[in-house]
Each structure stands twice: as structure tokens, then as C-alpha cells.
N, C-alpha and C positions, 0 to 999 in steps of 0.2 A: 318844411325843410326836411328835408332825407333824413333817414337816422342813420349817423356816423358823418353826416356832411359837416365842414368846418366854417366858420364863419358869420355872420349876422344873419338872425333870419327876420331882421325889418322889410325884405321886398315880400318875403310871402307870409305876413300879417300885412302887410299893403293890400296886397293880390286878395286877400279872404274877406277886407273890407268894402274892398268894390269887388267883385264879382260872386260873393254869397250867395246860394237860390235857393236858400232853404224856405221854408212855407210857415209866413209870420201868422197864419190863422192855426196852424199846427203846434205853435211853441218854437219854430225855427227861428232864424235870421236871416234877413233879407239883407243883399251887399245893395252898396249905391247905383248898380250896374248890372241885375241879376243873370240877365240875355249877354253880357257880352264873353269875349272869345279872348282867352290871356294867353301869351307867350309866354315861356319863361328861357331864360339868355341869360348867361355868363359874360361879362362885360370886363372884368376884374381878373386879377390874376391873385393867386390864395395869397399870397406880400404885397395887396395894397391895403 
């Protein structure tokens, strides 16, 4: 999440849980999804 952004940042600890591609032989973490390709969208208006 941005720093100074308002709001929950539960979609991107979602986001870092499946799409992480760090290198678990290196000491990394690997997401559930390493290969895939994330959007990130505004759905919400900052009052819900």
C-alpha cells in the first residue's frame, strides 16, 4: 500500500500472498501464484 494511502491494506497482503516470486532456495518466499500477472483497481470510494 502507498505510503500516505488511507484505508485497509488486506488486498495487498492478499496480492503478496499469491503473487510473491521470491527464491525459496535463496531464503525468499514464494506466493501461491509466483508467474502470475496482478491488477490493482479501486472498487470503493474512501466512505465505504
Amino acid at each position: 500500500m502507498p505510503t500516505g494511502s488511507k484505508g485497509n491494506p488486506h488486498g495487498t497482503h492478499v496480492a503478496g500472498t499469491i503473487g510473491a516470486n521470491g527464491d525459496e532456495t535463496k531464503g525468499g518466499v514464494a506466493g501461491i501464484a509466483p508467474g502470475v500477472q496482478l491488477l490493482a483497481e479501486k472498487v470503493f470510494s474512501d466512505k465505504c
